[in-house]
N, C-alpha and C positions, 0 to 999 in steps of 0.2 A: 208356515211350514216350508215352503220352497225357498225360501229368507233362510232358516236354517240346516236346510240340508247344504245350500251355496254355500256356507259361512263353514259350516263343517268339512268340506270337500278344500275348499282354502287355507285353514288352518290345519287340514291334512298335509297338503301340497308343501306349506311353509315347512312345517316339521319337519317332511322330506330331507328339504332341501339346507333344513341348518344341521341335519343330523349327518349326512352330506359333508358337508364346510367342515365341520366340527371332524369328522372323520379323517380330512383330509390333512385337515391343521394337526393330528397328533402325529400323521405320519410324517410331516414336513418337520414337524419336533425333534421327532425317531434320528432320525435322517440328519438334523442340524448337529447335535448332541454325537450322534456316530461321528462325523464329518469334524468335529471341534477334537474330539479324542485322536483320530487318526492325525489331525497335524498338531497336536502335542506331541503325540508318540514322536512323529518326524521331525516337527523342532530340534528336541532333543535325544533322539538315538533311541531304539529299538531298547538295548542293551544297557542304558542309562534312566531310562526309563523303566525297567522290570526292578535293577535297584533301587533307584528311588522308591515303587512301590512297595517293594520289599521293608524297607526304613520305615515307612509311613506305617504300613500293614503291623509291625512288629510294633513302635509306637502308639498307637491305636489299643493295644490291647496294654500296656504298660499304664495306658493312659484309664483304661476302663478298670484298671485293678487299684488305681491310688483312689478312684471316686466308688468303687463300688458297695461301701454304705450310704455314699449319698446321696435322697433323692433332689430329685431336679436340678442335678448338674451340670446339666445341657452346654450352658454357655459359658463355665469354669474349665467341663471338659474340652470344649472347641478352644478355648484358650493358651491350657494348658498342651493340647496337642502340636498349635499352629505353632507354641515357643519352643517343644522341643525340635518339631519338626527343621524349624531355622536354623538351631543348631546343631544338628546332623547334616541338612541339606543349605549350609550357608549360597544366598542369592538366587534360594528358591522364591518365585512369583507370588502373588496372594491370588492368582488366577490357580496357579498348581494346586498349592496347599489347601484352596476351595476341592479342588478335581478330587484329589487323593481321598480329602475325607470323606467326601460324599460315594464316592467307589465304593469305598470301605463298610463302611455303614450301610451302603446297602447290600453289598453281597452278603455281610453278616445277617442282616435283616430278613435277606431271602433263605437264606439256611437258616436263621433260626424259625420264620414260617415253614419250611419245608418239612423241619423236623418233628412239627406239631406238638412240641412241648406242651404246649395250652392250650392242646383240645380237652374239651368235655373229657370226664374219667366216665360219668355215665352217657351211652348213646342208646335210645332206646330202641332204632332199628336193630341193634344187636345182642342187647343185656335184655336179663329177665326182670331184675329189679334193681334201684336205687339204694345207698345204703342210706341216706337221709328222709325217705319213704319208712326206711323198716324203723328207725331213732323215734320217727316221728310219733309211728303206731305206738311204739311200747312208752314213750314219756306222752301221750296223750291220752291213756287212756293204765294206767298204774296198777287199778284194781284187776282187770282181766286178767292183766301176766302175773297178778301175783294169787291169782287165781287156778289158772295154767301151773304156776309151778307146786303147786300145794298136791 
């Protein structure tokens, strides 16, 4: 009994303390990732760098309309972007060309989460009923409704 109250009191403690570390370690992430943007921006000019986004941003969507019957194109499109990418922005980095898509993708990513495209159409906090509940009733059970309607 006393064995496992200490043993739970310790593996409480540990928790703590990686849940701690682990908090600490995404803000050092945060923080690394800000800090690597900010001296890209300065590398390369405030103002050379909005264009460059610009090219990337604009390619990006050129890129997602030549593949968009196709699924799991993932690494055709990453291809395809990095080669037009170099020829709009000749003696661009593969550190950039990483930077830009990744921006891209996800600010698109957070706007299309945002937009909630692909929430549930039924939520039942808010609707009365489902239309594949009422499909259901009337192909499960055929006699009733065609009883109902006689």
């Amino acid at each position: 009994m006393l064995g496992n109250e200490v043993a739970n009191i310790i593996s409480s403690g540990v928790l703590s303390i990686l849940g701690a570390l682990a908090s600490y370690g995404v803000a050092v992430g945060v923080t690394y990732l800000k800090k690597k943007r900010e001296a890209l921006i300065k590398q390369i000019g405030v103002d050379q760098y909005n264009k460059d986004y610009k090219i990337a941003q604009d390619i990006y969507y050129i890129v997602e309309q030549q593949f968009k019957f196709i699924p799991q194109a993932g690494e055709q499109k990453k291809k395809a972007f990095d080669k037009l990418l170099v020829e709009k922005i000749p003696g661009i980095s593969q550190e950039e060309l990483d930077h830009f898509r990744e921006t891209i993708c996800g600010k698109i990513n957070s706007e299309f989460k945002d937009s909630k495209l692909l929430a549930p159409a039924f939520d039942e906090s808010k609707d009365v009923s489902d239309v594949m509940d009422v499909n259901k009733k009337t192909t499960l059970n055929p006699k009733q409704s065609q009883a109902q309607n006689v």
